[in-house]
N, CA, C and O atoms as a GROMACS GRO file, in nm:
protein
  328
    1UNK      N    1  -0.096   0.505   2.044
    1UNK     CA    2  -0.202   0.565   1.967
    1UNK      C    3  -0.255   0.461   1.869
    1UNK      O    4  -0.185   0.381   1.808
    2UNK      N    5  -0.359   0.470   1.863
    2UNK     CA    6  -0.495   0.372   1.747
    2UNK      C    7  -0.449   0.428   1.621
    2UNK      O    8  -0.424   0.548   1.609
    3UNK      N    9  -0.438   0.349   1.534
    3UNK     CA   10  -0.417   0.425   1.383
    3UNK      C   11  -0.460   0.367   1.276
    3UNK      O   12  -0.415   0.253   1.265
    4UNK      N   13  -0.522   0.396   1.202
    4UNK     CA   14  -0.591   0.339   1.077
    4UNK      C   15  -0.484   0.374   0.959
    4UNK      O   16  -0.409   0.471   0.965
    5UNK      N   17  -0.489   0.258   0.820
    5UNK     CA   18  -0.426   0.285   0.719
    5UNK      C   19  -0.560   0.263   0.603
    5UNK      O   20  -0.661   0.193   0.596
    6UNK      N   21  -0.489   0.371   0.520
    6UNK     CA   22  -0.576   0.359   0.410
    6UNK      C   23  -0.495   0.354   0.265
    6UNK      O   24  -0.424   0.449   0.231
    7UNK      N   25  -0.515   0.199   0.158
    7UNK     CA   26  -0.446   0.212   0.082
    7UNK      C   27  -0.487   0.220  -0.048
    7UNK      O   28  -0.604   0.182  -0.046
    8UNK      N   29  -0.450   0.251  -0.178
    8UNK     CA   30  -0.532   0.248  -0.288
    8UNK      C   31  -0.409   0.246  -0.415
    8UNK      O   32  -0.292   0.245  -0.375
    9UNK      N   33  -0.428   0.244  -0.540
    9UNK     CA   34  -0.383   0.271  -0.645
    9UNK      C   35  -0.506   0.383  -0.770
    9UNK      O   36  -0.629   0.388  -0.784
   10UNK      N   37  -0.422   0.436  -0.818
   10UNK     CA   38  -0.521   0.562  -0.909
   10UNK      C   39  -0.524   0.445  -1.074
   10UNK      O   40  -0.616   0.415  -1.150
   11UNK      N   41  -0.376   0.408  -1.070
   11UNK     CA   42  -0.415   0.366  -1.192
   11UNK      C   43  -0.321   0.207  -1.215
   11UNK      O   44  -0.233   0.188  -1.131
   12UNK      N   45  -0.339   0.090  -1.330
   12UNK     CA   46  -0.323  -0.021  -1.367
   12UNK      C   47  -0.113   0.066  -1.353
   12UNK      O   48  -0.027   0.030  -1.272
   13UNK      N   49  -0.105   0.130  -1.415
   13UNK     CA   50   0.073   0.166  -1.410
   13UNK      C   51   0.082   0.143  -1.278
   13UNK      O   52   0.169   0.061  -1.250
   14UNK      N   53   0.013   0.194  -1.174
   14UNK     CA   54   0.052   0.217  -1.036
   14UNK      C   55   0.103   0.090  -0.955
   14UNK      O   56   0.199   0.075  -0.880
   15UNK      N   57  -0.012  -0.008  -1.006
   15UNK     CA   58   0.010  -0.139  -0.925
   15UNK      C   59   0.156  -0.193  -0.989
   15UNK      O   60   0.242  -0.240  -0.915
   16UNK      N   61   0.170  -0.185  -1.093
   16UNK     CA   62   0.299  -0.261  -1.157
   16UNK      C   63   0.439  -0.174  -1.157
   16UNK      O   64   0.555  -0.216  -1.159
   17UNK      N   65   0.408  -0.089  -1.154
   17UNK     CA   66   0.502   0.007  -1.106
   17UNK      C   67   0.576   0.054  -0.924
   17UNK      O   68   0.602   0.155  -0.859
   18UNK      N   69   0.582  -0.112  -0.907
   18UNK     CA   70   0.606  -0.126  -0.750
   18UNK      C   71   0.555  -0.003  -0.610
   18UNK      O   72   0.618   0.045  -0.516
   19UNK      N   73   0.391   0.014  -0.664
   19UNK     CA   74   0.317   0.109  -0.580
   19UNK      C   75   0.196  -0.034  -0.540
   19UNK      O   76   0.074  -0.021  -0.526
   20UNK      N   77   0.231  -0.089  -0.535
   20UNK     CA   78   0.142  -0.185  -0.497
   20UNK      C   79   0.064  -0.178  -0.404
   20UNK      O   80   0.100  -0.098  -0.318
   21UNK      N   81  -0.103  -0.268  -0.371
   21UNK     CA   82  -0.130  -0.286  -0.243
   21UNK      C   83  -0.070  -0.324  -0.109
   21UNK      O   84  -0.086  -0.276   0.003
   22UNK      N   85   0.021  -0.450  -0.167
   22UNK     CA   86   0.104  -0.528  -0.048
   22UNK      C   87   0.208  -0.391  -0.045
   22UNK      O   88   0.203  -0.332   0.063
   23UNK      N   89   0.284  -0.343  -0.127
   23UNK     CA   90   0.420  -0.262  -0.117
   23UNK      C   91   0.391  -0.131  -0.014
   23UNK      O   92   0.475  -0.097   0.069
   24UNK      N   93   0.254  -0.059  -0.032
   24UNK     CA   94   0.153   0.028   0.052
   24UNK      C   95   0.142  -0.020   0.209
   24UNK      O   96   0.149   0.059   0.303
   25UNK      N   97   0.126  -0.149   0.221
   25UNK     CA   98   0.058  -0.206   0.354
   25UNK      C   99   0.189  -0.247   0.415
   25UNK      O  100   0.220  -0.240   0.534
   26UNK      N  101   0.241  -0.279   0.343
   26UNK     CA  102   0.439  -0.354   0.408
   26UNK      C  103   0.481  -0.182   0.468
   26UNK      O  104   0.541  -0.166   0.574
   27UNK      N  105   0.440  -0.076   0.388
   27UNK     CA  106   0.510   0.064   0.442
   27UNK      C  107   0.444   0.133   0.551
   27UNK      O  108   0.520   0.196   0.625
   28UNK      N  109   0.313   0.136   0.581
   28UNK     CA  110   0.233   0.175   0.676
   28UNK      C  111   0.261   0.097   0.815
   28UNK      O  112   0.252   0.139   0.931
   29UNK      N  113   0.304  -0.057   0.756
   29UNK     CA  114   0.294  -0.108   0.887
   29UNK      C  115   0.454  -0.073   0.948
   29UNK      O  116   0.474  -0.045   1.067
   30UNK      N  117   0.521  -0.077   0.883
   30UNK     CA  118   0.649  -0.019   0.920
   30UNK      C  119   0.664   0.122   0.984
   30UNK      O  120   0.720   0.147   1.090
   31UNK      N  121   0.600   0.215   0.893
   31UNK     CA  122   0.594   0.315   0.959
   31UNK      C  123   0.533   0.326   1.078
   31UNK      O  124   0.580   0.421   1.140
   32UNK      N  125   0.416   0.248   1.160
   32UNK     CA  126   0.330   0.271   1.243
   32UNK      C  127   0.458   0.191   1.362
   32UNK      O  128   0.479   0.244   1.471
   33UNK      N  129   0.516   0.090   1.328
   33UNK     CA  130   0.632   0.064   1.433
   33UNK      C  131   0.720   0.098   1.453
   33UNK      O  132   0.773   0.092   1.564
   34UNK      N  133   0.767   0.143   1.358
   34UNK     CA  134   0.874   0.297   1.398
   34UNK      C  135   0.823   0.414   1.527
   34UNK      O  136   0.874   0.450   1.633
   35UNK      N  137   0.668   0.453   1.436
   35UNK     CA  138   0.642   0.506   1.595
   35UNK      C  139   0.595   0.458   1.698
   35UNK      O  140   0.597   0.532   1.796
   36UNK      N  141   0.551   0.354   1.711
   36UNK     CA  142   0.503   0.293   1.837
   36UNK      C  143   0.354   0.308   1.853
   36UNK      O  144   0.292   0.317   1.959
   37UNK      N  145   0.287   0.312   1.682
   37UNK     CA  146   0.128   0.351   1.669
   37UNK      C  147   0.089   0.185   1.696
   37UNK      O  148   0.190   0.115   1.691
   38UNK      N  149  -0.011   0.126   1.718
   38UNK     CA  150  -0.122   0.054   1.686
   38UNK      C  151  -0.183   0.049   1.601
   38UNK      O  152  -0.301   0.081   1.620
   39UNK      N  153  -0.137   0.003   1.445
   39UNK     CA  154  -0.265  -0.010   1.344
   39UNK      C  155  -0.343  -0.133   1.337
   39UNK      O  156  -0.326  -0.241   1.280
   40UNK      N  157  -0.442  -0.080   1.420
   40UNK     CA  158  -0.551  -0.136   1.423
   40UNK      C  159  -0.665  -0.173   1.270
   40UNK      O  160  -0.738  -0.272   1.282
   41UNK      N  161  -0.673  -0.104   1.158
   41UNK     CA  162  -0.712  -0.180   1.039
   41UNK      C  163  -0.654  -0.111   0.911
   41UNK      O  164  -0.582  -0.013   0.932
   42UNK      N  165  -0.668  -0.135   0.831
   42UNK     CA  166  -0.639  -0.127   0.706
   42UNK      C  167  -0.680  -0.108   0.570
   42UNK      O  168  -0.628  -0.188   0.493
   43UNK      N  169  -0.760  -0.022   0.517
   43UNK     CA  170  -0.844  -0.023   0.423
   43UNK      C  171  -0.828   0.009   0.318
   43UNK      O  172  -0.772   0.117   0.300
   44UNK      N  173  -0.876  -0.080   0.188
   44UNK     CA  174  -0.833  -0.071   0.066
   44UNK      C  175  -0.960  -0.102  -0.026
   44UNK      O  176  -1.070  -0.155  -0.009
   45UNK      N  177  -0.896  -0.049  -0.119
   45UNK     CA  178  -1.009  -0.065  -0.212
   45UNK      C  179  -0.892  -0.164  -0.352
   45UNK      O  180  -0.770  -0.160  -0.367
   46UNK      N  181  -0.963  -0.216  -0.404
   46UNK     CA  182  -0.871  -0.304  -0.485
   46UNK      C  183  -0.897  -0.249  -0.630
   46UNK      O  184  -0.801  -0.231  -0.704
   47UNK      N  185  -0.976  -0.233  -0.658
   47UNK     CA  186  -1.021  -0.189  -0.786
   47UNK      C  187  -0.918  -0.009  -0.783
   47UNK      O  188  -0.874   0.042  -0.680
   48UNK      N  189  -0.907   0.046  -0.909
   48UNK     CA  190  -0.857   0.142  -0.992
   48UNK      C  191  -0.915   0.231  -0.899
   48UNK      O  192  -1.037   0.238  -0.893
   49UNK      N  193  -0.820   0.322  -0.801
   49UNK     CA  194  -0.893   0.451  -0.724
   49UNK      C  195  -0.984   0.548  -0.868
   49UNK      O  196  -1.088   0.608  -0.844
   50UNK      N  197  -0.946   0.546  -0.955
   50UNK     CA  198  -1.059   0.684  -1.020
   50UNK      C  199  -1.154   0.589  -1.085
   50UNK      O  200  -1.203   0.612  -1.195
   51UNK      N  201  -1.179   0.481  -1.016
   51UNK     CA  202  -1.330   0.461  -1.047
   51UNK      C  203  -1.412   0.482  -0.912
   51UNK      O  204  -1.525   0.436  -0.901
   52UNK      N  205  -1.353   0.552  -0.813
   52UNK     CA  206  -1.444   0.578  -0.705
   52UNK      C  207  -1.507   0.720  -0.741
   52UNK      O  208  -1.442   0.819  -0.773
   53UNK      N  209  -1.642   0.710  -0.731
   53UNK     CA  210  -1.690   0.890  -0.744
   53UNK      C  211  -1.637   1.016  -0.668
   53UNK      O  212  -1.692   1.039  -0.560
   54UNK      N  213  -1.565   1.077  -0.698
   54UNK     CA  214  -1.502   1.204  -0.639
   54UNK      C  215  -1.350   1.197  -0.583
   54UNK      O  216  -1.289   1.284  -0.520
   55UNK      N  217  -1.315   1.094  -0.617
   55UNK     CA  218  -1.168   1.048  -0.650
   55UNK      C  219  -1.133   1.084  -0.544
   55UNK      O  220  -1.042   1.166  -0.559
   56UNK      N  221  -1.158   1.064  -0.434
   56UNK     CA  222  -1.048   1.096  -0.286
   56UNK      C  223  -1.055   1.025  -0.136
   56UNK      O  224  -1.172   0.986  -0.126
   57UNK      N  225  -1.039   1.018  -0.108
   57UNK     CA  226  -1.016   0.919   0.041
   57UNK      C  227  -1.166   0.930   0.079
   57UNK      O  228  -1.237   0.829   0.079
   58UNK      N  229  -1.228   1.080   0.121
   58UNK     CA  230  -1.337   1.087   0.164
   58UNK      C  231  -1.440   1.028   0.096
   58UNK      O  232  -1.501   0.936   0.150
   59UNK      N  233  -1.475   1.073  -0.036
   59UNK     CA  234  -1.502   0.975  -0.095
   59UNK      C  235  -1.551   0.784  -0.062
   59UNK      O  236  -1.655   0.720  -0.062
   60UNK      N  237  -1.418   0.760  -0.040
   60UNK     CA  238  -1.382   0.609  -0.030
   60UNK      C  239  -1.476   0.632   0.118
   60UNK      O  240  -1.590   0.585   0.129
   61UNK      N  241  -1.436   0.681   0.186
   61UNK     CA  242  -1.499   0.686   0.327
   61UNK      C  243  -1.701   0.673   0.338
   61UNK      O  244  -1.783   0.609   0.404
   62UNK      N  245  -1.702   0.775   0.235
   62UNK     CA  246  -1.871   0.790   0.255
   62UNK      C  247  -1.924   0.668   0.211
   62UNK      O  248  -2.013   0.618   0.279
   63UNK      N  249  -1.872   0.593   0.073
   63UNK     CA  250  -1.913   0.533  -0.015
   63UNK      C  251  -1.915   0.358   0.049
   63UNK      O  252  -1.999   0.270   0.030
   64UNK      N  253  -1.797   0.357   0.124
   64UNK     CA  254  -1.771   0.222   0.194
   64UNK      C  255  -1.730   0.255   0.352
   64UNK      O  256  -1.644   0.326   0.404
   65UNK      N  257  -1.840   0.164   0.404
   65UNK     CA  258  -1.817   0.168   0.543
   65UNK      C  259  -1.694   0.170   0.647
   65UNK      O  260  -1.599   0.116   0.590
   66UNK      N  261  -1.666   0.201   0.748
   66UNK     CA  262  -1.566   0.197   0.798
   66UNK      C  263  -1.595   0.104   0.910
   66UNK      O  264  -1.701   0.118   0.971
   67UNK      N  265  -1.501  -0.002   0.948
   67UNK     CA  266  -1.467  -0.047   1.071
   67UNK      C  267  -1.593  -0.078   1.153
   67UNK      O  268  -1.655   0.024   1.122
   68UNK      N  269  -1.678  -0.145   1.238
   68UNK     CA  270  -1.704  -0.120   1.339
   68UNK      C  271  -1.668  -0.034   1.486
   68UNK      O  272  -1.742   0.020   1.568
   69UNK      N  273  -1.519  -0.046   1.476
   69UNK     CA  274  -1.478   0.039   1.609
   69UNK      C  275  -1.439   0.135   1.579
   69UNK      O  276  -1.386   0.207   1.664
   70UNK      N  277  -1.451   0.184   1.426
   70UNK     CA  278  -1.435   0.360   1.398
   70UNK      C  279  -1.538   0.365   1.407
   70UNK      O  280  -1.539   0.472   1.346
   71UNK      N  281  -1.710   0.338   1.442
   71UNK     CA  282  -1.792   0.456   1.436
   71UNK      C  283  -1.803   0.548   1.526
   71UNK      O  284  -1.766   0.550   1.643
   72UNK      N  285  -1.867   0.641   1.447
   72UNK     CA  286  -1.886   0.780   1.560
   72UNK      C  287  -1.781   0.863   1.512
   72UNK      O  288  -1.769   0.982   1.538
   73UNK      N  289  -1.686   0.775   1.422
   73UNK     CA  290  -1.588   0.901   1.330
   73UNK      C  291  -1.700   0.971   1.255
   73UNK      O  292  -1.794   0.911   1.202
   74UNK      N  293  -1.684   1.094   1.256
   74UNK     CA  294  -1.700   1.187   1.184
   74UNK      C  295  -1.676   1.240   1.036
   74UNK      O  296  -1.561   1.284   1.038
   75UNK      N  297  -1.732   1.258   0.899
   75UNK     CA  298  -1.664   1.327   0.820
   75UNK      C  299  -1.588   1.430   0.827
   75UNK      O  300  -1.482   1.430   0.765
   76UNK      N  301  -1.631   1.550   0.908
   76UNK     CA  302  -1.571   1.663   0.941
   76UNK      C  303  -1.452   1.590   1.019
   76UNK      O  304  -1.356   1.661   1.051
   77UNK      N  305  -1.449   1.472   1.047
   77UNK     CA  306  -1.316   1.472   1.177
   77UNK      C  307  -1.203   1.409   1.023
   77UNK      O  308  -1.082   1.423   1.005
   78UNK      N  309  -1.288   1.355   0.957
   78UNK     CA  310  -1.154   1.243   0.844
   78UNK      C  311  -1.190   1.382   0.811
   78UNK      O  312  -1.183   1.455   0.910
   79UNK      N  313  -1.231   1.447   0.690
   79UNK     CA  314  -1.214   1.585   0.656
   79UNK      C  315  -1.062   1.641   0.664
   79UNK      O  316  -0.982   1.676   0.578
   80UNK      N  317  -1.057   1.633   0.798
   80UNK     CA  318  -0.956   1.754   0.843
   80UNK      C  319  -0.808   1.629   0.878
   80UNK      O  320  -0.707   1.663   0.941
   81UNK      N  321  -0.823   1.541   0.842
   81UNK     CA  322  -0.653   1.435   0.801
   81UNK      C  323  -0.664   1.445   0.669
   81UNK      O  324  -0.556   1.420   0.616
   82UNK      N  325  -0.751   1.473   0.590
   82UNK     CA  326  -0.721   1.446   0.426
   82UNK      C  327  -0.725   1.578   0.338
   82UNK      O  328  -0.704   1.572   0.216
   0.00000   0.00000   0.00000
């Protein structure tokens, strides 16, 4: 299975408080080989998640493009994982 990761921090405690970007992306990718997923990309935003408008993945989604080989995803389809 194809699998996308999506990583972020809410706040400056978060990153230093071993919730890191790298500590996020080291766990996704682990997890995705545990199951035998394909993560195919990875998306982050680097800056403080509550400076994105509406504070939530979808959000992140409308606001910044996804992938070339995710289009044709859907909001209603991310919608319904988040």
């Amino acid at each position: 299975m194809n699998v996308v990761g999506y990583i972020r921090v809410s706040t400056q405690g978060q990153a230093k408080d071993g919730y890191s970007l790298k500590y996020q992306e080291e766990e996704i990718q682990a997890y995705c080989e545990k199951h035998g997923w394909n993560l195919i990309h990875i998306s982050s935003y680097k800056k403080f998640f509550a400076e994105v408008d509406g504070k939530t993945a979808l959000a992140f989604w409308e606001r910044y493009p996804s992938p070339s080989y995710l289009e044709g995803v859907r909001i209603d389809e991310l919608t319904a994982f988040l």
